[in-house]
N, CA, C and O atoms as a printed pandas DataFrame, in Angstrom:
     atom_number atom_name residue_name chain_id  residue_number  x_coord  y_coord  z_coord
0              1         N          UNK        A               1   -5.020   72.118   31.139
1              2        CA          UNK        A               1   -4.945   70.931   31.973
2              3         C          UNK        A               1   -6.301   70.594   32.587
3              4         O          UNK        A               1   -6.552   69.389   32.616
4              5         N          UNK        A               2   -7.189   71.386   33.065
5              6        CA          UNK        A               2   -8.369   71.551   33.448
6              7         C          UNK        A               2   -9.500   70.839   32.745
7              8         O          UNK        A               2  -10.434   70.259   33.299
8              9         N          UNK        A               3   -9.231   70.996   31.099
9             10        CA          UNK        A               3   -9.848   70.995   30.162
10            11         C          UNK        A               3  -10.024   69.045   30.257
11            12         O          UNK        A               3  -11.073   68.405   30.341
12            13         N          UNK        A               4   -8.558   68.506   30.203
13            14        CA          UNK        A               4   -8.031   66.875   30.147
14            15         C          UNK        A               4   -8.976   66.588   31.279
15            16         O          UNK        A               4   -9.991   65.894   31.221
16            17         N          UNK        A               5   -8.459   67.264   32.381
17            18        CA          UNK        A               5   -9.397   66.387   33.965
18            19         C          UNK        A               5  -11.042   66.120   33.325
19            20         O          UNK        A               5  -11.547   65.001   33.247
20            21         N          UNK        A               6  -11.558   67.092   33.004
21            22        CA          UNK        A               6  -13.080   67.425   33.124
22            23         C          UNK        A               6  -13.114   66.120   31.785
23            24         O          UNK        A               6  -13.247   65.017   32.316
24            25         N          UNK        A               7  -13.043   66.043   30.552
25            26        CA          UNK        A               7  -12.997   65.046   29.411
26            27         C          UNK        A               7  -12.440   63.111   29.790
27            28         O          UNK        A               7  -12.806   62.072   29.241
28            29         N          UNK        A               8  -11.509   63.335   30.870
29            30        CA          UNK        A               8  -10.990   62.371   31.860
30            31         C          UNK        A               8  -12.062   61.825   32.686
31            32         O          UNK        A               8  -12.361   60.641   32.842
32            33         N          UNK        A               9  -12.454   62.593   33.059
33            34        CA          UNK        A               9  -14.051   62.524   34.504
34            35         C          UNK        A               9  -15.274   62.015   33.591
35            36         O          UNK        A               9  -15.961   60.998   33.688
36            37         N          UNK        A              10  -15.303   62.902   32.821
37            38        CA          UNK        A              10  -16.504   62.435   31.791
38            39         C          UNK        A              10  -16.618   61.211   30.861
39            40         O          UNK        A              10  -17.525   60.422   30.594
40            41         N          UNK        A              11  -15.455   61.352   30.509
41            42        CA          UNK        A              11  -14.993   59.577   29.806
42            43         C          UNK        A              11  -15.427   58.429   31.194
43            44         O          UNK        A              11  -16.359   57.635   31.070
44            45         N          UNK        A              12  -14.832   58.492   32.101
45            46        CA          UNK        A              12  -14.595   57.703   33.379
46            47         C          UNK        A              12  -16.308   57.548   33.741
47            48         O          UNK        A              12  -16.831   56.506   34.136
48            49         N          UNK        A              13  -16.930   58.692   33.530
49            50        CA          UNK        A              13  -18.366   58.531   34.293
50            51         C          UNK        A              13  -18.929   57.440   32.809
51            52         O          UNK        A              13  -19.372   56.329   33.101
52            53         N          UNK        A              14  -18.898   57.648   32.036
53            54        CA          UNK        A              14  -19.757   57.041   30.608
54            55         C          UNK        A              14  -19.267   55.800   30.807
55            56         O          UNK        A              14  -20.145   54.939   30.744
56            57         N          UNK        A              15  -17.837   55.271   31.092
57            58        CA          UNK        A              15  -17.664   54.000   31.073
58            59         C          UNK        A              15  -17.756   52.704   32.295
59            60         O          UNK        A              15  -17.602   51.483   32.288
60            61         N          UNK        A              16  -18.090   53.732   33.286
61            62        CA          UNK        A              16  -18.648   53.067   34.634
62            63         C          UNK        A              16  -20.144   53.266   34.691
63            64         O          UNK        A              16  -20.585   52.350   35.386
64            65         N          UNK        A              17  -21.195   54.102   34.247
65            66        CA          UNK        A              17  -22.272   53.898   33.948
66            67         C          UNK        A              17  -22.412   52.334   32.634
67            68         O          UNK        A              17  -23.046   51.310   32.887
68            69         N          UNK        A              18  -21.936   52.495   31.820
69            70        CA          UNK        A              18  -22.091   51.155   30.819
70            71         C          UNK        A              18  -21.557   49.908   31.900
71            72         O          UNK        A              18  -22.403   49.015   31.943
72            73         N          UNK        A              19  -20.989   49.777   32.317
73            74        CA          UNK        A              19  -20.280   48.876   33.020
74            75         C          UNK        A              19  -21.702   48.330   34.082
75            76         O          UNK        A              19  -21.981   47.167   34.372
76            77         N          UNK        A              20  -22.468   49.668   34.531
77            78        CA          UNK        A              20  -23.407   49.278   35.792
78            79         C          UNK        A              20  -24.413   48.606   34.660
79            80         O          UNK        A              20  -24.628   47.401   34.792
80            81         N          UNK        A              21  -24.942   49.188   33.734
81            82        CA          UNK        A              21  -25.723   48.794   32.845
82            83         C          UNK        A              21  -25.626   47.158   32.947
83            84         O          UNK        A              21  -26.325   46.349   33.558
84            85         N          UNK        A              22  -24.705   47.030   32.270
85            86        CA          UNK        A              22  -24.511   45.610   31.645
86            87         C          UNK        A              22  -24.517   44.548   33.161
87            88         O          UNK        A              22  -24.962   43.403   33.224
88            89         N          UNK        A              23  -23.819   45.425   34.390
89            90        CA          UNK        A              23  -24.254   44.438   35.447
90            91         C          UNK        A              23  -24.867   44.067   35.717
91            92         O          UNK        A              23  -24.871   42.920   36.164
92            93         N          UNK        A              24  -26.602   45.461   35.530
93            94        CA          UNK        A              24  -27.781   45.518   36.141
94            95         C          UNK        A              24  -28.760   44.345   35.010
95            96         O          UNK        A              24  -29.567   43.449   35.257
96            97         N          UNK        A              25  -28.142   44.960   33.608
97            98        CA          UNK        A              25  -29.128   43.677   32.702
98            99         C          UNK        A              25  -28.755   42.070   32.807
99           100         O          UNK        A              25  -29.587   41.204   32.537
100          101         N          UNK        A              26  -27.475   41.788   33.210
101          102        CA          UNK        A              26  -27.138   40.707   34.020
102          103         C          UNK        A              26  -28.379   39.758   34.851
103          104         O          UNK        A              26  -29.236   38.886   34.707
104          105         N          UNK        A              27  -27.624   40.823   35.957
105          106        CA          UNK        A              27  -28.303   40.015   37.443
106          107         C          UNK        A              27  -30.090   40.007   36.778
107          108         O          UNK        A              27  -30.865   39.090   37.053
108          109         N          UNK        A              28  -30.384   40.909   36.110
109          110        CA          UNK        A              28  -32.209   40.827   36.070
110          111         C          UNK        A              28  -32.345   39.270   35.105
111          112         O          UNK        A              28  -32.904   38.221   35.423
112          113         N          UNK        A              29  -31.709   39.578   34.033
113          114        CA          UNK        A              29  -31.673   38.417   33.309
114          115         C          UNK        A              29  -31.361   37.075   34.448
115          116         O          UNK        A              29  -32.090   36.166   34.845
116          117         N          UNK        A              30  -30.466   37.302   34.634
117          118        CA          UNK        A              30  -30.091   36.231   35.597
118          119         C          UNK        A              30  -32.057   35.858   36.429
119          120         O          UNK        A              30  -32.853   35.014   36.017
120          121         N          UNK        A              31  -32.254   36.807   37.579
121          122        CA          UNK        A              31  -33.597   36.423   37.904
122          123         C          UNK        A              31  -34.623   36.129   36.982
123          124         O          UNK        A              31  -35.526   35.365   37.323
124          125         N          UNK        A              32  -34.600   36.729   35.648
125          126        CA          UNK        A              32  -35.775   36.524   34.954
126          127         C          UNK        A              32  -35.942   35.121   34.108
127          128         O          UNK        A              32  -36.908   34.570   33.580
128          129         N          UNK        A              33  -34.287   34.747   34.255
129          130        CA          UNK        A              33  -34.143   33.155   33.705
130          131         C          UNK        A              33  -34.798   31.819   34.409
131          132         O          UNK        A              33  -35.205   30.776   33.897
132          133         N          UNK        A              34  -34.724   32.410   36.282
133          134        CA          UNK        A              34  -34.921   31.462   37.173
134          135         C          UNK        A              34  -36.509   31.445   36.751
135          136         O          UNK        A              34  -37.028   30.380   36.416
136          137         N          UNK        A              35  -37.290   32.722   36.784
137          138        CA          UNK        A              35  -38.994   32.214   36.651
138          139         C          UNK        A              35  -38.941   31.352   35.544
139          140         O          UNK        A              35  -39.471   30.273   35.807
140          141         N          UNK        A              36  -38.326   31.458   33.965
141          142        CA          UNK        A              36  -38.765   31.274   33.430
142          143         C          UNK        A              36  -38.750   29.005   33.435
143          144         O          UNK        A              36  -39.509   28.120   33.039
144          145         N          UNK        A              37  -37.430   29.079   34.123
145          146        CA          UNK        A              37  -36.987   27.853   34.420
146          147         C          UNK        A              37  -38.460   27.102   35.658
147          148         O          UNK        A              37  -38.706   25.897   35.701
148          149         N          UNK        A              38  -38.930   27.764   36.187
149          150        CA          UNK        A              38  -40.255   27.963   37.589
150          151         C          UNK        A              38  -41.146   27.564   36.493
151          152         O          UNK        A              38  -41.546   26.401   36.554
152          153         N          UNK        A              39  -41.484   28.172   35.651
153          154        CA          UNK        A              39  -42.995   27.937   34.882
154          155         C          UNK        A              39  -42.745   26.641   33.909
155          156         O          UNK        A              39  -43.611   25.810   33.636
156          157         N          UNK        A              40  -41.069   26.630   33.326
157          158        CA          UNK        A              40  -41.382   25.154   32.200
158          159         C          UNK        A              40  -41.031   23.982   33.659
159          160         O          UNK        A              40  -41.367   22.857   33.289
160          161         N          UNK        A              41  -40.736   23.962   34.447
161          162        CA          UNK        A              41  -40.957   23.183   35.772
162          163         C          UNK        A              41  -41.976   22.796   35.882
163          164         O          UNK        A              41  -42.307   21.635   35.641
164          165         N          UNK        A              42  -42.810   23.818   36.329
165          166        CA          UNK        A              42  -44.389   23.208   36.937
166          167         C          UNK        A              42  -44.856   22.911   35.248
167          168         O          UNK        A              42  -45.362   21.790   35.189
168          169         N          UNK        A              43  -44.833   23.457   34.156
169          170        CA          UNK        A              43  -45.661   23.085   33.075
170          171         C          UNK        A              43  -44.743   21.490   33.126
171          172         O          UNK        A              43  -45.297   20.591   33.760
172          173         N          UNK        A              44  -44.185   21.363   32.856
173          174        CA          UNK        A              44  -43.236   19.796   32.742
174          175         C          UNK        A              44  -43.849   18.701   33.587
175          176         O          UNK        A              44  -43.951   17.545   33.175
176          177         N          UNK        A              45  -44.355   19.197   35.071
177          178        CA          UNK        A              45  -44.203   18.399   36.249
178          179         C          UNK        A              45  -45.786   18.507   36.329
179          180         O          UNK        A              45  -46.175   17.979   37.371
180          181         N          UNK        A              46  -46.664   18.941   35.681
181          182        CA          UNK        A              46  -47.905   19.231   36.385
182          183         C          UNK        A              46  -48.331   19.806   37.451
183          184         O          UNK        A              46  -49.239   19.320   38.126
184          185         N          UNK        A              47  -47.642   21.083   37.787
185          186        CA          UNK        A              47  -47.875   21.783   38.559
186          187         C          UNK        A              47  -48.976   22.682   38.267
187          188         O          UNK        A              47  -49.985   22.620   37.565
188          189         N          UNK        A              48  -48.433   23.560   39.057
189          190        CA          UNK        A              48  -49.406   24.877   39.104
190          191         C          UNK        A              48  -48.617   25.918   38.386
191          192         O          UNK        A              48  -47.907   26.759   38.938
192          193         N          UNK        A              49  -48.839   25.762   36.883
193          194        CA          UNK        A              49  -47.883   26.932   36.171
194          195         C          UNK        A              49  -48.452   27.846   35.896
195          196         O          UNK        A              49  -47.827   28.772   35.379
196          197         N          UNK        A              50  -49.724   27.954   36.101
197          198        CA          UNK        A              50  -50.501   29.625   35.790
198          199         C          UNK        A              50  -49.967   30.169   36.972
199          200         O          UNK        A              50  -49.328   31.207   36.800
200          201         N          UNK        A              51  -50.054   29.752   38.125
201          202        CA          UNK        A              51  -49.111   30.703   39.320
202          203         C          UNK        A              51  -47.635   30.945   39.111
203          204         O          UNK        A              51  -47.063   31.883   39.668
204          205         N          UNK        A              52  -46.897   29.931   38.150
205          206        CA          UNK        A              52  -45.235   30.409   38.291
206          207         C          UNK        A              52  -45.271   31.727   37.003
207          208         O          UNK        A              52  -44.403   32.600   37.051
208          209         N          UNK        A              53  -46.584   31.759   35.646
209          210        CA          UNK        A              53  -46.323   32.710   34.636
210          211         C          UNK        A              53  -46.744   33.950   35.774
211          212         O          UNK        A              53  -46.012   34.923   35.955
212          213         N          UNK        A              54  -48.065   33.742   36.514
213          214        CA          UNK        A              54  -48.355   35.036   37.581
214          215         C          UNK        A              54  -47.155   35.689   37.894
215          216         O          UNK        A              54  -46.906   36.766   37.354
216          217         N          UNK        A              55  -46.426   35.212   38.646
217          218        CA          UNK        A              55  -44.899   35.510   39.160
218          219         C          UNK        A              55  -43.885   35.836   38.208
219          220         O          UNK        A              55  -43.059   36.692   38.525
220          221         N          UNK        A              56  -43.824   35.308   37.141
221          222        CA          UNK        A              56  -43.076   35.555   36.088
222          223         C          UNK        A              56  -43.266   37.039   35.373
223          224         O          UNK        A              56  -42.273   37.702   35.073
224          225         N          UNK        A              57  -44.685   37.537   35.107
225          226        CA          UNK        A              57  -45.398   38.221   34.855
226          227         C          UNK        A              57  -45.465   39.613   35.429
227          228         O          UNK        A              57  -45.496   40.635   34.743
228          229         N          UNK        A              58  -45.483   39.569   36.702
229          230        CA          UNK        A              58  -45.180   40.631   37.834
230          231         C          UNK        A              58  -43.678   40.924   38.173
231          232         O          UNK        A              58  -43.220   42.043   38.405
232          233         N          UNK        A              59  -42.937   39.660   38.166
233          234        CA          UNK        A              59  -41.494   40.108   38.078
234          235         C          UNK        A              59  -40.934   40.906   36.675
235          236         O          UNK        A              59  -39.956   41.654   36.674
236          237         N          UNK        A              60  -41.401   40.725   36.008
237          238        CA          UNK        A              60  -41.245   41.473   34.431
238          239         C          UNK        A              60  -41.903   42.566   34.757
239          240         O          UNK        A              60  -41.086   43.486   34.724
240          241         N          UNK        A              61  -42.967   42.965   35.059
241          242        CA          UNK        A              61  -43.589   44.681   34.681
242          243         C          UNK        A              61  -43.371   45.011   35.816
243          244         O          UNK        A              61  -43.661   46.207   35.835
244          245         N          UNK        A              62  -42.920   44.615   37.150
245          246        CA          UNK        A              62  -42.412   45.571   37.972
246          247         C          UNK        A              62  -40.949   45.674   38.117
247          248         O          UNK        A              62  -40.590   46.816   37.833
248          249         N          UNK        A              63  -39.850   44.808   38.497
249          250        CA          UNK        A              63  -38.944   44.936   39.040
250          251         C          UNK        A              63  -37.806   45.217   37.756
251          252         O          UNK        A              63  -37.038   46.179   37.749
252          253         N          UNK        A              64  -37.887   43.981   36.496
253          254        CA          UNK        A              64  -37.070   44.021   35.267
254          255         C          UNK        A              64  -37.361   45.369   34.538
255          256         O          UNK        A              64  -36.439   46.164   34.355
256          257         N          UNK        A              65  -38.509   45.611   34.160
257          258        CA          UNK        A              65  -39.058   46.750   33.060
258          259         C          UNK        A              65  -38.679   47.957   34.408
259          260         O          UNK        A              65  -37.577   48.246   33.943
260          261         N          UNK        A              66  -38.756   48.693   35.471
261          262        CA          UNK        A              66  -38.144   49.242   35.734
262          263         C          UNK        A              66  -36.428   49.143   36.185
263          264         O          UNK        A              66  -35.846   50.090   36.714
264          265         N          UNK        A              67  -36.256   48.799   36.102
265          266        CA          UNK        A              67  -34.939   48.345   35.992
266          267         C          UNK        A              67  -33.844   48.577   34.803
267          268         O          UNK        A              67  -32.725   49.089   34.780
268          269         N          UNK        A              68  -34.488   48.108   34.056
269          270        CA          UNK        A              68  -33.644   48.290   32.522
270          271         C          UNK        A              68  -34.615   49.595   32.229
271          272         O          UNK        A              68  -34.047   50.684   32.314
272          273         N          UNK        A              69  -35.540   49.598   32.009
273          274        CA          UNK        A              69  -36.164   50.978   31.123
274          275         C          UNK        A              69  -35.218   51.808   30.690
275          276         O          UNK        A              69  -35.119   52.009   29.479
276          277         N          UNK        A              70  -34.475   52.349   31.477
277          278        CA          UNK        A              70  -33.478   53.604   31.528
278          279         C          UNK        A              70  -32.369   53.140   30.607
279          280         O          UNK        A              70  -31.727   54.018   30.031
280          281         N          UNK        A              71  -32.026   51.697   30.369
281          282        CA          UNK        A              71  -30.863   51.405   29.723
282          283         C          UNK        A              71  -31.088   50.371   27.981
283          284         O          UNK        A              71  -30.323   50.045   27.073
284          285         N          UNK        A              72  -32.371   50.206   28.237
285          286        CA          UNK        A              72  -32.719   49.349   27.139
286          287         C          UNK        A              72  -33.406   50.150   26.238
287          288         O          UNK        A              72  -33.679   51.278   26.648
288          289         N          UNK        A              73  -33.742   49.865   25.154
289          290        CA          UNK        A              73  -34.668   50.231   24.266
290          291         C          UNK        A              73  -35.980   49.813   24.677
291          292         O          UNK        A              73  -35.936   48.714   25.231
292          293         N          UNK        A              74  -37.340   50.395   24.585
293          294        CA          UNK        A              74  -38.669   50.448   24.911
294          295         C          UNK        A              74  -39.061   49.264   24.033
295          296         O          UNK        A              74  -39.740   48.420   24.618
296          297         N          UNK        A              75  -38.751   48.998   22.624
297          298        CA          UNK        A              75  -39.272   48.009   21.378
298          299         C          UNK        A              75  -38.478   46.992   22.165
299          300         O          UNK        A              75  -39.391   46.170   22.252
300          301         N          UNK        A              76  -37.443   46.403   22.823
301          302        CA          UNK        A              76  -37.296   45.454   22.724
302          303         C          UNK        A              76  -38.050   44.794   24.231
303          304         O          UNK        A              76  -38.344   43.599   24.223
304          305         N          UNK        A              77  -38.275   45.459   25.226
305          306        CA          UNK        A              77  -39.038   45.187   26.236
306          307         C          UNK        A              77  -40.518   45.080   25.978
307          308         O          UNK        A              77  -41.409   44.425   26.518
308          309         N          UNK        A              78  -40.490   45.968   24.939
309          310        CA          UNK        A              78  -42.381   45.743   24.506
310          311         C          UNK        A              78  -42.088   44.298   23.579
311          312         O          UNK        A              78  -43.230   44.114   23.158
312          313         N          UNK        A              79  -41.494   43.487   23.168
313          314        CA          UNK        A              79  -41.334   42.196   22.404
314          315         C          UNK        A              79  -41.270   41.346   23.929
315          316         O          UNK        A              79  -41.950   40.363   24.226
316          317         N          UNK        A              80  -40.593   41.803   24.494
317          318        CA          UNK        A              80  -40.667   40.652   25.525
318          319         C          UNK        A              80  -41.929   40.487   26.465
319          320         O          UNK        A              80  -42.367   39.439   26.940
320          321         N          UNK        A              81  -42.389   41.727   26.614
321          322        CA          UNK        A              81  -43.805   41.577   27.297
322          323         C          UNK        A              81  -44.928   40.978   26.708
323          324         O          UNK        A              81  -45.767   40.358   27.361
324          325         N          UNK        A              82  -44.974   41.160   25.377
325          326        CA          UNK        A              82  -46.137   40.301   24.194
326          327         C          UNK        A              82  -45.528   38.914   24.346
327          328         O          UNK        A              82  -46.474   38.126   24.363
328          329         N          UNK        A              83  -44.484   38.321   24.453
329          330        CA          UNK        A              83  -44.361   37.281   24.661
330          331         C          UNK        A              83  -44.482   36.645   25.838
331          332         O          UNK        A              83  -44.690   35.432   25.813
332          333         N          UNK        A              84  -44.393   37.225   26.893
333          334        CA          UNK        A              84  -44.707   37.110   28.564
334          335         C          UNK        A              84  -46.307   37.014   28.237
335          336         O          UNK        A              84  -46.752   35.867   28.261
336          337         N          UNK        A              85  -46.974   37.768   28.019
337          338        CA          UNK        A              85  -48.352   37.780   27.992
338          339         C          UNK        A              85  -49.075   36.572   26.885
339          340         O          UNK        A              85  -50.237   36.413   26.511
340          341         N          UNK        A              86  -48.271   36.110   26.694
341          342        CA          UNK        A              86  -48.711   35.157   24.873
342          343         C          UNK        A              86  -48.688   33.666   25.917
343          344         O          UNK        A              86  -49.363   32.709   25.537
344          345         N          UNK        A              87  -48.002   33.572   27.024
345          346        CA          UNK        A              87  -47.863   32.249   27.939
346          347         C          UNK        A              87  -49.205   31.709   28.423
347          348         O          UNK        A              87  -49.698   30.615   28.149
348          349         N          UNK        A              88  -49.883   33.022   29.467
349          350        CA          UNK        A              88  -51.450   32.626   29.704
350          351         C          UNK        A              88  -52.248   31.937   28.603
351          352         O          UNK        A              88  -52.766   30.858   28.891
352          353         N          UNK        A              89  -52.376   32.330   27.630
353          354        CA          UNK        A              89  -53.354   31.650   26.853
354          355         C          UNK        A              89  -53.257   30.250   25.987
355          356         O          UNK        A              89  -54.146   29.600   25.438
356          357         N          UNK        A              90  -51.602   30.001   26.091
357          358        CA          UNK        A              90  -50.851   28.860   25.236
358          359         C          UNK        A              90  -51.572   27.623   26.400
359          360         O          UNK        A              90  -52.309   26.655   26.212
360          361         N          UNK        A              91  -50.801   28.354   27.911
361          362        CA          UNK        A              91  -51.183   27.196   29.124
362          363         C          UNK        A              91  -52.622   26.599   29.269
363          364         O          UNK        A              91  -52.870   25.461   29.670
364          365         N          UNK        A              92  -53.643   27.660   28.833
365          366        CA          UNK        A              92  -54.917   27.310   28.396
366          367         C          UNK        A              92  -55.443   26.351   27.362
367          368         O          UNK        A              92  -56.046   25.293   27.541
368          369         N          UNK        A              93  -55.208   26.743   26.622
369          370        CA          UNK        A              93  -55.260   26.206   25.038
370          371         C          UNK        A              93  -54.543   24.977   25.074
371          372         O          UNK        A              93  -55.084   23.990   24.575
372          373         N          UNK        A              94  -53.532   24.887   25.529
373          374        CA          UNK        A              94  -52.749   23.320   25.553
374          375         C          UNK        A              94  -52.114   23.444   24.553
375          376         O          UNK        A              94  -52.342   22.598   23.689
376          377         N          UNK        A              95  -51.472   24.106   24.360
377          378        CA          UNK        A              95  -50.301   24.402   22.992
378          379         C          UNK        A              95  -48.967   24.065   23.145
379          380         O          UNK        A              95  -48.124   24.224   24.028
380          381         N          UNK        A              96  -49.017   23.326   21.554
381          382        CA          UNK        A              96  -47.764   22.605   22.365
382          383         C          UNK        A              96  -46.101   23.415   22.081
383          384         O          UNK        A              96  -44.932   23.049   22.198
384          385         N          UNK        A              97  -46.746   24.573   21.692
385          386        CA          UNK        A              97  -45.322   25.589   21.249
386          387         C          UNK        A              97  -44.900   26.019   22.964
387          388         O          UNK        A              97  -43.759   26.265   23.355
388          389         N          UNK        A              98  -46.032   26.024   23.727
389          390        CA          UNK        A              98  -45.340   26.704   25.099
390          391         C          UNK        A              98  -44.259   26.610   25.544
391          392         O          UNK        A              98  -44.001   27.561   26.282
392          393         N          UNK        A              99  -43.242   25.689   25.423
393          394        CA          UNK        A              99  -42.156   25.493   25.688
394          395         C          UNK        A              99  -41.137   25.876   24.753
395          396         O          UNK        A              99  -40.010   26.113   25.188
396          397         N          UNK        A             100  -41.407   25.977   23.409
397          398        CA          UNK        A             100  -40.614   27.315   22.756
398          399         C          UNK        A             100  -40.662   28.529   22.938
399          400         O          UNK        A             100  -39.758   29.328   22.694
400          401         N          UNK        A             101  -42.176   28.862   23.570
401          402        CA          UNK        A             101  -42.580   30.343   23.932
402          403         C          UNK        A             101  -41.653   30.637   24.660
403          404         O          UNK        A             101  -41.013   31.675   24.488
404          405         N          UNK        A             102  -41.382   29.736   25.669
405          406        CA          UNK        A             102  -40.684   29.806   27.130
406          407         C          UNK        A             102  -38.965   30.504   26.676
407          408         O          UNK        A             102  -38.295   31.510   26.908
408          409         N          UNK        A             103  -38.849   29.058   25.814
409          410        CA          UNK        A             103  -37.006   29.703   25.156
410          411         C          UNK        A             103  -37.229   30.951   24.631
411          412         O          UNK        A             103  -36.590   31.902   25.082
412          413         N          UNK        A             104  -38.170   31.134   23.597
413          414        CA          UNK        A             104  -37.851   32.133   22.773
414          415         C          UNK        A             104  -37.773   33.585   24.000
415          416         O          UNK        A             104  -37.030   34.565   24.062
416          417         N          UNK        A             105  -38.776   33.169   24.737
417          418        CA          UNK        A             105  -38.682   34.419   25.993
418          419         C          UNK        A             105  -36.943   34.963   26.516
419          420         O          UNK        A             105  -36.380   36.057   26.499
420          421         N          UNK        A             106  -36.528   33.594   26.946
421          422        CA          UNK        A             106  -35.399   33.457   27.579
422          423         C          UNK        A             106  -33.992   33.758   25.936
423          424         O          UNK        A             106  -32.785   33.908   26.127
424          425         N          UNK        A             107  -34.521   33.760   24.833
425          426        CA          UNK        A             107  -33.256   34.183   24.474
426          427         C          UNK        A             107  -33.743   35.552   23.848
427          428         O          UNK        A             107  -32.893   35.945   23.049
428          429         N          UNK        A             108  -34.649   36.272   23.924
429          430        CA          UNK        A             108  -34.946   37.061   23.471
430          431         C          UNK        A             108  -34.001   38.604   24.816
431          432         O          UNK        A             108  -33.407   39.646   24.538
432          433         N          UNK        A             109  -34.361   37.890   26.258
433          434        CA          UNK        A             109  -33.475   38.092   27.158
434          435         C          UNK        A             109  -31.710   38.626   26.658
435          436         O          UNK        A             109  -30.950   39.589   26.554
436          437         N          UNK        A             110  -31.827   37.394   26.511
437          438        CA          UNK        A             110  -30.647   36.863   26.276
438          439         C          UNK        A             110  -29.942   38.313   25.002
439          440         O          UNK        A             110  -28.842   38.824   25.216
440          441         N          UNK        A             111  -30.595   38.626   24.100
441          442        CA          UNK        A             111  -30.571   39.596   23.055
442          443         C          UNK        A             111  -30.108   40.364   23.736
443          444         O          UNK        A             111  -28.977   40.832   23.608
444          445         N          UNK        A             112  -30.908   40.631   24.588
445          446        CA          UNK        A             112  -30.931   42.646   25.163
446          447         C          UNK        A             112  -29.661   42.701   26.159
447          448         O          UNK        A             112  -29.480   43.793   26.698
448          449         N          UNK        A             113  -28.690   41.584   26.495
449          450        CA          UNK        A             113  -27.805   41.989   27.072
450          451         C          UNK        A             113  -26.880   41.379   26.109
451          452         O          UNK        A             113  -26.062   40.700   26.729
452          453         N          UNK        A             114  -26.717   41.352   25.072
453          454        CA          UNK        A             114  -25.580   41.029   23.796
454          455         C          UNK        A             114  -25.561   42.432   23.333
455          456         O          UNK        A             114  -24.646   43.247   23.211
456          457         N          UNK        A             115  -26.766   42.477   23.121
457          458        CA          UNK        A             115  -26.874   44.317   22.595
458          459         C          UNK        A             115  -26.552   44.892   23.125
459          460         O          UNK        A             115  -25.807   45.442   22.314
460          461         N          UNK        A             116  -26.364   45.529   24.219
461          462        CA          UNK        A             116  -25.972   46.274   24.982
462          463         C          UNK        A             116  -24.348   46.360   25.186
463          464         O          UNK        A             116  -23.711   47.390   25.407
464          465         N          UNK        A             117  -23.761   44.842   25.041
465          466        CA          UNK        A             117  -22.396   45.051   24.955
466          467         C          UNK        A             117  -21.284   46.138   24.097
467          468         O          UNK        A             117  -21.602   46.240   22.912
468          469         N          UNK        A             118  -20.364   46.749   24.388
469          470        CA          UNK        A             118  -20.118   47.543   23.582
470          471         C          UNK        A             118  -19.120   46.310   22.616
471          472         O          UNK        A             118  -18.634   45.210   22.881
472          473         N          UNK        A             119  -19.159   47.267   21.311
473          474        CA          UNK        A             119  -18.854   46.559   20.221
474          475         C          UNK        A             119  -17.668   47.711   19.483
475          476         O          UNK        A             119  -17.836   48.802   20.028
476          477         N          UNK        A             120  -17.076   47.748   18.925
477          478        CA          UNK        A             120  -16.107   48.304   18.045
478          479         C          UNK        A             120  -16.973   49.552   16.525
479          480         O          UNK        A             120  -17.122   50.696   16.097
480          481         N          UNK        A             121  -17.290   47.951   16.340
481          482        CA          UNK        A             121  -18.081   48.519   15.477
482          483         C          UNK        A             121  -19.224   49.624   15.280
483          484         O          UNK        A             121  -19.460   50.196   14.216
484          485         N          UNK        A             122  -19.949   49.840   16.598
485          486        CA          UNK        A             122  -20.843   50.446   17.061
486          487         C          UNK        A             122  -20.437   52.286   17.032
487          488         O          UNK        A             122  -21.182   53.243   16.826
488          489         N          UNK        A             123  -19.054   52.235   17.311
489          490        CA          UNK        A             123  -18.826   53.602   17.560
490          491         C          UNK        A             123  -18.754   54.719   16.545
491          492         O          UNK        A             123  -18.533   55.922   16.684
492          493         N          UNK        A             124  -19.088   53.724   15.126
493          494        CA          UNK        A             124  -18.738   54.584   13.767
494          495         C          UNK        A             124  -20.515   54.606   13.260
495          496         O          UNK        A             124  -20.854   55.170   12.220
């Protein structure tokens, strides 16, 4: 009987850890959507969008990348940071992909918490 509790507990801990996971890649996504919505703003409006990628930029290598690290894969955060970093020089250059850069950022996001969902299929 001992044996059920402890396999019971352990099941229970694995599926409330995934559960925090998927909350935590949520809410970050969730914030990391708002910069990205901040920078095609000011790029749209003529703002000051080298300050909203600044912010965008720092919210990614500090708060998101620790955040997920522990729950994501390293390759898919290193894709999103080459693309975070690929913004400075587009805004320079006057390129007119920047605003796909921007989506592709935001669904590349978007990936890492689809992935993470559990799937059926996954368990074989």
């Amino acid at each position: 009987m001992k044996r059920l509790a402890v396999c019971l507990t352990i099941t229970a801990l694995i599926i409330a850890v995934g559960i925090f996971a998927l909350y935590s890649i949520d809410r970050k996504n969730d914030r990391l959507y708002g910069h990205i919505e901040a920078v095609l703003g000011a790029y749209e409006e003529g703002g000051d969008a080298q300050k909203e990628i600044t912010s965008l930029r720092e919210y990614f290598d500090g708060e998101y990348v620790r955040a997920l690290g522990c729950f994501v894969n390293d390759d898919r955060l290193g894709e999103l940071s080459a693309a975070i970093s690929r913004l400075e020089p587009m805004l320079y250059a006057g390129c007119d992909e920047f605003t796909a850069e921007c989506e592709s950022i935001r669904e590349e996001a978007r990936q890492i918490y689809v992935r993470e969902l559990p799937e059926f299929f996954r368990i074989f």
